[in-house]
Every structure is written in C-alpha cells, then in structure tokens.
C-alpha positions in Angstrom: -18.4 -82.6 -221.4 -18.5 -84.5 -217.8 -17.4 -87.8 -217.7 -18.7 -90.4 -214.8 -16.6 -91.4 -212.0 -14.8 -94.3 -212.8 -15.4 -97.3 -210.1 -11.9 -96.7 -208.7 -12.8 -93.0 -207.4 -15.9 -94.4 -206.2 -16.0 -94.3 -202.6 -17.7 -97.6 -200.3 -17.6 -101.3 -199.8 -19.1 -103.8 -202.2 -21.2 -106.1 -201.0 -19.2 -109.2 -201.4 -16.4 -107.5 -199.0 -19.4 -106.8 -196.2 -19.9 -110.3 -196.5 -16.6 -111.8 -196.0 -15.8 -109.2 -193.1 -19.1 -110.4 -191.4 -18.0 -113.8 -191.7 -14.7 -113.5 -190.5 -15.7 -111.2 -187.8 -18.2 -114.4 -186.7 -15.4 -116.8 -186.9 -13.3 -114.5 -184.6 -16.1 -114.2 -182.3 -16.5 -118.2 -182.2 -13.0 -118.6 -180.8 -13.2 -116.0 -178.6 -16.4 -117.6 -177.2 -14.5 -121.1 -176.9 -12.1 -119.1 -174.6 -15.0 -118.2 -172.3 -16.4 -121.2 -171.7 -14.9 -123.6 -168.6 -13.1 -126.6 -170.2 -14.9 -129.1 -168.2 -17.8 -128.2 -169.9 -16.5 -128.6 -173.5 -14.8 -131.9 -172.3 -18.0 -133.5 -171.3 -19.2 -134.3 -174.6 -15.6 -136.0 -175.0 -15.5 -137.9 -172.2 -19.4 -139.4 -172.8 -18.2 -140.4 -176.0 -15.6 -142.6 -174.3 -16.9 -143.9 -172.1 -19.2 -145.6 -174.8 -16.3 -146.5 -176.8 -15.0 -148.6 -173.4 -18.6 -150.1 -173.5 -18.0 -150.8 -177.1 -14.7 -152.2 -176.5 -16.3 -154.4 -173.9 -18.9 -155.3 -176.3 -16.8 -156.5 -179.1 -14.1 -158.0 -176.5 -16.9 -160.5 -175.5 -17.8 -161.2 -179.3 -13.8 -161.9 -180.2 -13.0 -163.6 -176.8 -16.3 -165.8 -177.1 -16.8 -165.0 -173.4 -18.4 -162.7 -171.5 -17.7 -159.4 -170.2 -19.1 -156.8 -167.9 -18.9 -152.9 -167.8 -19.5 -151.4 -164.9 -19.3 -148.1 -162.6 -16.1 -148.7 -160.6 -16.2 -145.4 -158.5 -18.8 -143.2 -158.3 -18.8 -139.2 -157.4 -16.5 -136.9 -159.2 -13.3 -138.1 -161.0 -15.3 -141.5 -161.3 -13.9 -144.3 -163.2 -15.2 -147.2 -165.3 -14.2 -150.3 -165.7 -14.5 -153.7 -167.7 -13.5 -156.7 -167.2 -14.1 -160.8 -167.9 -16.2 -161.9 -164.7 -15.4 -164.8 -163.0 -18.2 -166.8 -160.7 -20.7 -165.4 -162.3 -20.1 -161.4 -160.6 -18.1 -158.4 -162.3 -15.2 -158.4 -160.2 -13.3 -155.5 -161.7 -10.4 -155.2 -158.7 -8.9 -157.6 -160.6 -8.7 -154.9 -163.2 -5.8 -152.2 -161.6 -5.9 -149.3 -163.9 -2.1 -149.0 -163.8 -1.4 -152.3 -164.9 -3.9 -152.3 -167.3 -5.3 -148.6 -168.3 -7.2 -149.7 -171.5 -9.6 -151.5 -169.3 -10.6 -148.5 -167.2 -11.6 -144.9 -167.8 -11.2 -142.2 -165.3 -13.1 -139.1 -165.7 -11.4 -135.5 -165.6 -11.8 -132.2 -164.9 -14.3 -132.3 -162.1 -17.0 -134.7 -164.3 -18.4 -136.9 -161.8 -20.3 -140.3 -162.8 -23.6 -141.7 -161.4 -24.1 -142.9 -158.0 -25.9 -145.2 -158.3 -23.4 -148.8 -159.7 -24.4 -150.0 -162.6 -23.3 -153.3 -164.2 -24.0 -154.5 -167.7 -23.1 -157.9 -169.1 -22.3 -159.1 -173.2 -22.6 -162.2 -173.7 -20.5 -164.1 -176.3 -22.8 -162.4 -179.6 -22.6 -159.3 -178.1 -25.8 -159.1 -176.9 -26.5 -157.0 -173.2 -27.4 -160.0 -170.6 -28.0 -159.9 -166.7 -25.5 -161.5 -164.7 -27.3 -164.9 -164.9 -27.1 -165.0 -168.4 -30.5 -163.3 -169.4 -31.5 -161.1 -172.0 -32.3 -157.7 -170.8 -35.9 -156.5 -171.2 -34.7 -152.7 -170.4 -31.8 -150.6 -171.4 -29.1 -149.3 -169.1 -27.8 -146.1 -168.6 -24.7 -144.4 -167.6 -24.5 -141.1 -166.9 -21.7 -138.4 -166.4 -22.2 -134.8 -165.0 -20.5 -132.0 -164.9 -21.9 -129.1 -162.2 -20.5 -125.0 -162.4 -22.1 -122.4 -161.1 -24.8 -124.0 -160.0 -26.2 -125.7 -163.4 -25.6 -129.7 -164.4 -25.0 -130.7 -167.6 -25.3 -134.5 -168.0 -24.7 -136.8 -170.4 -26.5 -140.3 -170.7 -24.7 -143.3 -172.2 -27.6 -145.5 -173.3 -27.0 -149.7 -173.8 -30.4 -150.9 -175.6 -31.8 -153.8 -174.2 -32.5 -155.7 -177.7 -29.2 -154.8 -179.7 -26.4 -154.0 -177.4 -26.7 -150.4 -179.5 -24.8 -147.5 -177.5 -25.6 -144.1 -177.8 -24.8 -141.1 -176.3 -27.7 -138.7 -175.3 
C-alpha cells in the first residue's frame, strides 16, 4: 500500500509566507528609497508645517496678549527666515525681534529651502482674527510659500491664512 506524502516532505512555500516576504521585501525597499531621495526635499514638508505653527503662535500670542501681532517674511531667497513680532506705530517692525536673543520668534529655513520674494505681512488682531495693518478685516487670504529647487524641478509649499477665520493650512 502507498501512503501520501506527509506535508513536511512536501516541497514549496505556502502562501501566507509569499505574503509576508512580499511585505517585508516592500518595507526594505521603502527605506532604501528614503536613502535616495535628497533631504531637502523630505524636509520641506517639515519646515511648511512650521512655519504655520510660528503663524499660529503669532495667532494665539495676539489672543492671550490682547494685542496685536504681525507675521511676516523677514528675508527672502534661500535660507529665508520668518519672523513675528508685536508692532509698534502701527508697522511690523520685526528688527526689534534678533533671532539670537529671541529664537522662538523667528524661523530660519534650512537645507537650501528658500522663501517667497515677494514680503508678506499679516496682522491678528486681539480675537485672533487676520487684519491689515490699519486694523481691517481682510477680504482675501495670505499666502506664504517655501520652495525647494534640485535638479531643475521646484517643489513648493503654500502656507494659507484665510481671510474670514485666521485658519492656517498647509497646501
């Protein structure tokens, strides 16, 4: 009489052990992407995301000082830097501000990302709320952007103020 194989003399993979291997072979092949890819390029995400967390911090200064604030662009180009400070006489006068006196009011960028050139101020008023630097509401929102250029192609990151809310996002 001939008896069956038994599954441990069977010969092959199940499919459950494909699986994982495919999986783990993707993970492996994530990492090893990461490792490709410039660092500026991976950092711009991170630095758009704080520079709306200065605007923030701006924003809710002005709400627990009862005063207002302004965020601006304080150099523009590459390695740029932002800025906020309390205006006095009505203008954002951020050279008041020195960044090493006082590094939590100002953000420089890194790595070769390079802000807009064009200087943009916003003002929040005492609620929180995005005003002009006489006092008014704004009827349009205000953007910030950061760039980061390699090999010829931009990336760019916009960090949008909306006009009604104060809102900022990151697009």
């Amino acid at each position: 009489m001939q008896t069956l194989p038994s599954r441990r003399e069977a010969s092959g993979f199940t499919l459950l052990e494909i699986i994982f291997a495919v999986v783990l072979l993707g993970i492996l092949v994530r990492f090893a992407m990461m490792k490709l890819v410039a660092p500026a390029t991976m950092t711009l995400p991170a630095q758009a995301q704080a520079v709306a967390g200065l605007v923030r911090k701006a924003q809710s200064l002005a709400v627990q000082r009862g005063q207002r604030m302004c965020f601006r662009v304080d150099t523009t180009g590459a390695n740029g830097r932002f800025a906020y400070a309390a205006p006095t006489g009505g203008a954002c006068t951020t050279s008041s501000v020195t960044c090493t006196n006082t590094p939590e009011s100002c953000l420089s960028m890194a790595q070769g990302v390079s802000t807009g050139t064009v200087t943009t101020t916003i003002y929040f008023n005492s609620l929180g709320l995005p005003v002009d630097s006489t006092g008014a509401a704004l009827t349009s929102p205000t953007t910030f952007a950061v760039s980061f250029t390699t090999s010829g192609t931009t990336a760019t990151k916009n960090i949008v103020v909306s006009a009604l809310t104060g809102r900022v996002l990151v697009q």
